[in-house]
N, CA, C and O atoms as CSV, one atom per row, in Angstrom:
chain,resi,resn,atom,element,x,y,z
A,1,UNK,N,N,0.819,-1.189,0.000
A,1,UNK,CA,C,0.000,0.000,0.000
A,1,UNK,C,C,0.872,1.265,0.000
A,1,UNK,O,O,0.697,2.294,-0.654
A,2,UNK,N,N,1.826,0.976,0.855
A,2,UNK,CA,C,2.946,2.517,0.774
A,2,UNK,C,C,3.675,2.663,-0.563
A,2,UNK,O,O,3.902,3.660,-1.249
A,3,UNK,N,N,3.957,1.450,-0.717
A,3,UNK,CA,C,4.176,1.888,-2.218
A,3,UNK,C,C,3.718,2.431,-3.340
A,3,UNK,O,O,4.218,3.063,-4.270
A,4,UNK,N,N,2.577,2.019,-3.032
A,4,UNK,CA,C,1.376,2.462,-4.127
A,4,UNK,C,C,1.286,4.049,-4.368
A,4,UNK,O,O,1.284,4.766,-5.368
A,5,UNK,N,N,1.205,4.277,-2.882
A,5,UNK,CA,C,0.952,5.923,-2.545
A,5,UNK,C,C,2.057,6.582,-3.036
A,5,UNK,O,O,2.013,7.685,-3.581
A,6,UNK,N,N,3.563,5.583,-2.756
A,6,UNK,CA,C,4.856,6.689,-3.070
A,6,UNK,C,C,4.802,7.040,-4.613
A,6,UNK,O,O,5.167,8.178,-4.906
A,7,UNK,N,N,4.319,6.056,-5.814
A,7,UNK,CA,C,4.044,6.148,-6.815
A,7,UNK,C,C,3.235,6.686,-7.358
A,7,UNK,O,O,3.424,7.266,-8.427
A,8,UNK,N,N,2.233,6.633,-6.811
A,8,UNK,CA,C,1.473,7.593,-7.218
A,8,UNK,C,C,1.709,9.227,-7.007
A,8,UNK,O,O,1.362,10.166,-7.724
A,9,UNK,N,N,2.429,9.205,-5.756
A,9,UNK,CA,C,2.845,10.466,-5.316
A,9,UNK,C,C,4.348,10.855,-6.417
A,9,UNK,O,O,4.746,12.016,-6.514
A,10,UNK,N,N,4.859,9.985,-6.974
A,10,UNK,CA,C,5.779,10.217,-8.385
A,10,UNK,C,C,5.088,10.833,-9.741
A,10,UNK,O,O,5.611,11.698,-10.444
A,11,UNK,N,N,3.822,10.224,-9.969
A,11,UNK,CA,C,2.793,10.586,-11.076
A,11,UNK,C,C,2.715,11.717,-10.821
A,11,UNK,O,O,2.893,12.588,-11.673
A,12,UNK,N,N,2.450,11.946,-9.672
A,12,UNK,CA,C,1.633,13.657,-9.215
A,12,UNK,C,C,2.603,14.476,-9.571
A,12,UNK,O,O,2.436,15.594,-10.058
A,13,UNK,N,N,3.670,13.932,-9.333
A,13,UNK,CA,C,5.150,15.169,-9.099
A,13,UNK,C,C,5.457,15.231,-10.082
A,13,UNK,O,O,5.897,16.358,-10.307
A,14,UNK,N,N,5.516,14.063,-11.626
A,14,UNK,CA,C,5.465,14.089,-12.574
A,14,UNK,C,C,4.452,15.346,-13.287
A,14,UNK,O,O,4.917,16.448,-13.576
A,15,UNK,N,N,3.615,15.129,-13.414
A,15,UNK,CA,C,2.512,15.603,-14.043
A,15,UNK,C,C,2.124,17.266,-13.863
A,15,UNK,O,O,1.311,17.916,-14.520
A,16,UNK,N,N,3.152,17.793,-12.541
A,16,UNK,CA,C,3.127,19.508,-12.040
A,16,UNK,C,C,3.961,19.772,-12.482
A,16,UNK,O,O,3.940,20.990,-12.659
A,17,UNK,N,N,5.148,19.182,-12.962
A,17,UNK,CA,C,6.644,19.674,-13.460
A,17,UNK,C,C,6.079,19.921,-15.075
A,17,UNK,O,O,6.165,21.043,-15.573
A,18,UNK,N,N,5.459,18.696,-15.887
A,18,UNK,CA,C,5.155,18.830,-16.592
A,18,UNK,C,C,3.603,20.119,-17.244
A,18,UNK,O,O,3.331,20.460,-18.395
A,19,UNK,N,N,3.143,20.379,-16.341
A,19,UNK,CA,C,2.334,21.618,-16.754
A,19,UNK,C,C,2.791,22.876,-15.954
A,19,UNK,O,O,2.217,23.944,-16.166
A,20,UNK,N,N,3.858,22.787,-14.994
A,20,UNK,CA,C,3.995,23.711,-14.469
A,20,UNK,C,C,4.345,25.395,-15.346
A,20,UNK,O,O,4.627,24.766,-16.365
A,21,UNK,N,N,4.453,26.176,-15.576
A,21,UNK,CA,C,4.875,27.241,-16.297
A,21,UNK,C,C,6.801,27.397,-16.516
A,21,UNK,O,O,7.672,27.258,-15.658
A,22,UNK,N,N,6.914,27.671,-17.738
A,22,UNK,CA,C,8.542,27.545,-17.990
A,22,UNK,C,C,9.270,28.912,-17.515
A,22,UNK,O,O,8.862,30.055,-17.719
A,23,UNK,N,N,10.423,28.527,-16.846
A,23,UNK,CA,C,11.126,29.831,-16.311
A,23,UNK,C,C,11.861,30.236,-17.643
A,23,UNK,O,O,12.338,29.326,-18.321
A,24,UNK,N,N,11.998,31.673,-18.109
A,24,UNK,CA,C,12.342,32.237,-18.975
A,24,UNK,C,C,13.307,32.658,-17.922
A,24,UNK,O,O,13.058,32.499,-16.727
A,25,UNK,N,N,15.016,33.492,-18.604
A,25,UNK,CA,C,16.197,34.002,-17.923
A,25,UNK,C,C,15.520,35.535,-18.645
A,25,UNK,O,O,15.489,35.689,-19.866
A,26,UNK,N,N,14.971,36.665,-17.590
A,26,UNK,CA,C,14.376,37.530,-17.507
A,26,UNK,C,C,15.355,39.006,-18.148
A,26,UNK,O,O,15.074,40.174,-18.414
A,27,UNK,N,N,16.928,37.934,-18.204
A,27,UNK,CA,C,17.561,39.079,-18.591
A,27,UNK,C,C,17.744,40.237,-19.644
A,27,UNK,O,O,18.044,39.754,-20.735
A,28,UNK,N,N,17.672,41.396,-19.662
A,28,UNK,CA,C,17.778,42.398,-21.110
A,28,UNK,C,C,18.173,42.035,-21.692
A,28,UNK,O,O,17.539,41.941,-22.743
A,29,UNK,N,N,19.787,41.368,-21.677
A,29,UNK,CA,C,20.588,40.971,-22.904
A,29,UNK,C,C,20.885,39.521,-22.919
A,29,UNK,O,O,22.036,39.088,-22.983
A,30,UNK,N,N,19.637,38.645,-22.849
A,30,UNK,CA,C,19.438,37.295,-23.127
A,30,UNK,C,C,19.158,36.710,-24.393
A,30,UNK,O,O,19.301,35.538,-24.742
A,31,UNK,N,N,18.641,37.925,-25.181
A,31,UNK,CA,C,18.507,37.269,-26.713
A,31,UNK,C,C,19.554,37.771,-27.018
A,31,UNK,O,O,20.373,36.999,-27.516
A,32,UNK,N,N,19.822,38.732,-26.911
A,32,UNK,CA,C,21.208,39.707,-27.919
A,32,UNK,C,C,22.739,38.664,-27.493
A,32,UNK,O,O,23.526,38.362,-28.390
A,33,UNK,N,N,22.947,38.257,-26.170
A,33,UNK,CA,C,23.646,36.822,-26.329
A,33,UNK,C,C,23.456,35.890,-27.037
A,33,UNK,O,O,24.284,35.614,-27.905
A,34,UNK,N,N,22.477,35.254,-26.888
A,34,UNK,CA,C,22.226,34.164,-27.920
A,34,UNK,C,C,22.348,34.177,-29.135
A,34,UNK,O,O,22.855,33.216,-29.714
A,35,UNK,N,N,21.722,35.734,-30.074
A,35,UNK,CA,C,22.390,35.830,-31.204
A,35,UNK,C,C,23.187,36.255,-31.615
A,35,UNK,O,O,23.196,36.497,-32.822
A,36,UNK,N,N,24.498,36.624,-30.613
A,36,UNK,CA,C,25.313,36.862,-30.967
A,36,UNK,C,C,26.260,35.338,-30.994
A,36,UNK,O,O,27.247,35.155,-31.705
A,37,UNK,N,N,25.669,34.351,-30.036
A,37,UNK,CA,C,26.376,32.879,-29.625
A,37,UNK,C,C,26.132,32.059,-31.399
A,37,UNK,O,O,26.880,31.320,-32.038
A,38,UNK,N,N,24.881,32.569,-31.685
A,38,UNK,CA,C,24.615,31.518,-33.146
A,38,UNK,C,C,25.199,32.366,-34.385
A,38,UNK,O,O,25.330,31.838,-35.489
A,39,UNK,N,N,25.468,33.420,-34.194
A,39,UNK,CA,C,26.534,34.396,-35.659
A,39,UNK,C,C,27.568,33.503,-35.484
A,39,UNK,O,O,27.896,32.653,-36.312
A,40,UNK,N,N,28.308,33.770,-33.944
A,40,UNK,CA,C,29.545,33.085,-34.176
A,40,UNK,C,C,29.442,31.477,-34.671
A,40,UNK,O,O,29.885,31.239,-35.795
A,41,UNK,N,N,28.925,30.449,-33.953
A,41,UNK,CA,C,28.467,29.655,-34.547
A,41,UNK,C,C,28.379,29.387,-35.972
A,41,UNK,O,O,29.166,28.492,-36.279
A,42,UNK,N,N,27.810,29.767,-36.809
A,42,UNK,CA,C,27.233,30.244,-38.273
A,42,UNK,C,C,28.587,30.518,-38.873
A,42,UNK,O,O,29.038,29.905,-39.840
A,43,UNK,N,N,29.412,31.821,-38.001
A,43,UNK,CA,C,30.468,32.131,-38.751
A,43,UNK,C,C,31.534,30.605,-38.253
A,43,UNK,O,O,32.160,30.466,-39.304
A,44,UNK,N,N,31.690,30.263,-37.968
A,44,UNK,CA,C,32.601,28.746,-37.340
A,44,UNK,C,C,31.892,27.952,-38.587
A,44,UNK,O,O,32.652,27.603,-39.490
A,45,UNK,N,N,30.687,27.680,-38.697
A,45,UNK,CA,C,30.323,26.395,-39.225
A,45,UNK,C,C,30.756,26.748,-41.018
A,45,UNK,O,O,31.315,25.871,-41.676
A,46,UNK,N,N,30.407,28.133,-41.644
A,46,UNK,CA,C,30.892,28.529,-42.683
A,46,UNK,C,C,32.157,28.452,-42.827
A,46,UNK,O,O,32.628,28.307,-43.956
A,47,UNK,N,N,32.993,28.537,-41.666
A,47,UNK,CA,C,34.794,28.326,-42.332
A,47,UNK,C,C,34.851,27.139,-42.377
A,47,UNK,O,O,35.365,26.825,-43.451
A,48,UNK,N,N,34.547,26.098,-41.664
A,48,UNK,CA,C,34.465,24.589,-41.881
A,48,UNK,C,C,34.080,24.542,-42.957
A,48,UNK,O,O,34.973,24.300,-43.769
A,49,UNK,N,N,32.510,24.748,-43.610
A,49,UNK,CA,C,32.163,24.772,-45.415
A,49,UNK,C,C,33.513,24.920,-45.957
A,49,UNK,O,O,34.268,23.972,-46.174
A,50,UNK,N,N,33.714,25.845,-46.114
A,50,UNK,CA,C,34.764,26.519,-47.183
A,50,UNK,C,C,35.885,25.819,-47.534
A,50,UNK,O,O,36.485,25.764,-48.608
A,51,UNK,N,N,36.170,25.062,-46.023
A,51,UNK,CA,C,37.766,24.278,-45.584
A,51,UNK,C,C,37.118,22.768,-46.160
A,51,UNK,O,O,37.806,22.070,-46.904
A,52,UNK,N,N,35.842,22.378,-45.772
A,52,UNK,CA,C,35.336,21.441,-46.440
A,52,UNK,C,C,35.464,20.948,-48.245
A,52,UNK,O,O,35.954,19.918,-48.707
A,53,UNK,N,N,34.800,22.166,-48.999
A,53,UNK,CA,C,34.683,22.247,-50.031
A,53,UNK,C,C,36.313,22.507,-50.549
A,53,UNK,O,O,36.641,21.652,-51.372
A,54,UNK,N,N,36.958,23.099,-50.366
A,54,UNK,CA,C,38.166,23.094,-50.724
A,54,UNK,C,C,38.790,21.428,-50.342
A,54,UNK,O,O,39.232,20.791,-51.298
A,55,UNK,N,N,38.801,20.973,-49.377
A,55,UNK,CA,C,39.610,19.621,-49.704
A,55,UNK,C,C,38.349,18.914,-51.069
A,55,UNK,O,O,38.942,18.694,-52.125
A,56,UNK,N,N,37.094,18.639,-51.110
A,56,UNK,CA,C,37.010,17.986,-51.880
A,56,UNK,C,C,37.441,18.506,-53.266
A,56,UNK,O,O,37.925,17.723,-54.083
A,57,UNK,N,N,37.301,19.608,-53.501
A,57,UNK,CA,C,37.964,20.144,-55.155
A,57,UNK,C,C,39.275,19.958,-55.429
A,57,UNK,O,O,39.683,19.857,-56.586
A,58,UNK,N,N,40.260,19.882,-54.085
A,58,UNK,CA,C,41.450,18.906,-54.123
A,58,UNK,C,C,41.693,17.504,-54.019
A,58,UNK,O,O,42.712,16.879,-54.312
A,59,UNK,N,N,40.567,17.091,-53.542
A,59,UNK,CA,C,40.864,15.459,-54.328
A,59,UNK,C,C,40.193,15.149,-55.044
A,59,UNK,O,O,40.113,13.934,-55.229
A,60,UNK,N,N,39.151,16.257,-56.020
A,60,UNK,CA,C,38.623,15.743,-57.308
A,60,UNK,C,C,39.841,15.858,-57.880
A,60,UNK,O,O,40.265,14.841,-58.426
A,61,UNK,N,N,40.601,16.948,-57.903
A,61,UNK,CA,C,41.576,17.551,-58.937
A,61,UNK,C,C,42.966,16.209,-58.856
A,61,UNK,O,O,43.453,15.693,-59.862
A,62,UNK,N,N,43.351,15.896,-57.488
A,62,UNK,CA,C,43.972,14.446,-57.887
A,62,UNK,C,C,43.605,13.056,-58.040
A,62,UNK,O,O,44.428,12.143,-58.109
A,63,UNK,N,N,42.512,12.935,-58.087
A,63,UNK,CA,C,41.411,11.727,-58.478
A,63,UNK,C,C,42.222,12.201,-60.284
A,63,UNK,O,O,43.241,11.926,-60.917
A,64,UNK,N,N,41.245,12.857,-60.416
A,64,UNK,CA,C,41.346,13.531,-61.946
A,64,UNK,C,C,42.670,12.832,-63.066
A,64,UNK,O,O,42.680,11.973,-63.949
A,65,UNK,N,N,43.689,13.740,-62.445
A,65,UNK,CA,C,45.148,13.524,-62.550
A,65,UNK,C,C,45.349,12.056,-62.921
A,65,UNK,O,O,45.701,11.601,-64.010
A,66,UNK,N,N,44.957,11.196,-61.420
A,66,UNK,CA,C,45.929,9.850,-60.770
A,66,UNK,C,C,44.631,8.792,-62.085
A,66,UNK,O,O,44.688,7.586,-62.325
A,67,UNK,N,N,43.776,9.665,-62.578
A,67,UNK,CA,C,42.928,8.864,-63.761
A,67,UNK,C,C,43.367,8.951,-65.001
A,67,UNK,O,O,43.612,7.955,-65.682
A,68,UNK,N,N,43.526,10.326,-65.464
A,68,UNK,CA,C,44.138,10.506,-66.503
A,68,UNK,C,C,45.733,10.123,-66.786
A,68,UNK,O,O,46.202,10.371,-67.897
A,69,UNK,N,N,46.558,9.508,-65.745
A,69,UNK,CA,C,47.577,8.955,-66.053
A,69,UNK,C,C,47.720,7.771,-66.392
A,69,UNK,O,O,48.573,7.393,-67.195
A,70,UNK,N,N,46.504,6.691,-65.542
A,70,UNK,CA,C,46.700,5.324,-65.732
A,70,UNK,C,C,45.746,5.212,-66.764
A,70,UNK,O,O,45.565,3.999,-66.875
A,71,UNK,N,N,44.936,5.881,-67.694
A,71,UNK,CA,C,44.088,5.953,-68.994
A,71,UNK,C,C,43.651,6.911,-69.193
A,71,UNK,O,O,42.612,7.335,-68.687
A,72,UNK,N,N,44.702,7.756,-70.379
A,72,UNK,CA,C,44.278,8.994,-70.667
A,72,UNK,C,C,43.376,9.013,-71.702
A,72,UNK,O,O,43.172,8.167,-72.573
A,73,UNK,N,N,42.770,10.267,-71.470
A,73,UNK,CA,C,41.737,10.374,-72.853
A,73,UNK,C,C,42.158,10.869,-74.244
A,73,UNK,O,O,42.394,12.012,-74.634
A,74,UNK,N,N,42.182,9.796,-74.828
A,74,UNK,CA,C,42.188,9.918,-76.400
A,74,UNK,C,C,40.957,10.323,-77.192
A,74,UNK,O,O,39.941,9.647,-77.350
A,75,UNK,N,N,41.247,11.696,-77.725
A,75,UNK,CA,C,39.800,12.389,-78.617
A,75,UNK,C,C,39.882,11.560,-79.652
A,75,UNK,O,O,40.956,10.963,-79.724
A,76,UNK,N,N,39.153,11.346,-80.418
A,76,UNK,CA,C,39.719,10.508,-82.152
A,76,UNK,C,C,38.176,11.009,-82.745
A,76,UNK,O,O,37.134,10.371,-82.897
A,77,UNK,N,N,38.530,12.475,-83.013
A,77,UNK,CA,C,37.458,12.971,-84.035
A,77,UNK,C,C,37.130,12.398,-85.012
A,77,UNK,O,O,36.088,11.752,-85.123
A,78,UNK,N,N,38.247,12.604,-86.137
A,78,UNK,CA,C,38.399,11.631,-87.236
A,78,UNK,C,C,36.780,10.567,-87.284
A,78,UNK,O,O,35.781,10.658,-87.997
A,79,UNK,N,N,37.112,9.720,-86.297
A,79,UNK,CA,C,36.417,8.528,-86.157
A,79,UNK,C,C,34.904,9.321,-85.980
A,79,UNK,O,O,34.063,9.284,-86.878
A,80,UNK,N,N,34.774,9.757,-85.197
A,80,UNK,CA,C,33.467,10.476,-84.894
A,80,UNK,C,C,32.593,10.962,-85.887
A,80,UNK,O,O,31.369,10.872,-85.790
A,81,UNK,N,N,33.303,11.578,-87.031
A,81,UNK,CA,C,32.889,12.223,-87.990
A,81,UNK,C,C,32.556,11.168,-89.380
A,81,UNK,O,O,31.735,11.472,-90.246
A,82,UNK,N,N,33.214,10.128,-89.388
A,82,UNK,CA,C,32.744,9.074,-90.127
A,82,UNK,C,C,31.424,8.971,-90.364
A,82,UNK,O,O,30.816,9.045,-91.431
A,83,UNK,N,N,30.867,8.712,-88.779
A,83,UNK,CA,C,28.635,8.341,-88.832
A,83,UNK,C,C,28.379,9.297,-89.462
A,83,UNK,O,O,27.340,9.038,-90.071
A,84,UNK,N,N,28.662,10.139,-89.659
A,84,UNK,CA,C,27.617,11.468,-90.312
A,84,UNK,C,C,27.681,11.087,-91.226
A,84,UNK,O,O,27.106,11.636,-92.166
């Protein structure tokens, strides 16, 4: 039976936390932090892009290379112009 009650008395305590009202940080410069926390952010995650995209255009560019050495491309117009 005491158990019952302590559990139930968990539900209860559950269930006030959950509708209780949310504490907001009341401070003036609580948003103007925050967006200043997600610029920087934003600006961090954009130099990563950049540093990102630059290695892959450097290992397309030696993909490229390390392809065209072990079978380069031969144009053979000539041949092309035959079907017509």
């Amino acid at each position: 039976m005491i158990h019952r009650l302590v559990c139930f008395s968990n539900v209860i305590d559950l269930i006030k936390k959950f509708f209780a009202p949310t504490v907001k940080d009341e401070s003036a410069f609580y948003l103007a932090d925050k967006i200043i926390e997600l610029q920087e952010k934003v600006a961090e995650l954009e130099k990563e892009n950049r540093e990102l995209h630059d290695l892959v255009l450097e290992i397309e560019t030696s993909l490229k290379s390390q392809i065209d050495r072990i079978h380069p491309v031969i144009y053979n117009i000539s041949e092309s112009n035959k079907g017509t």
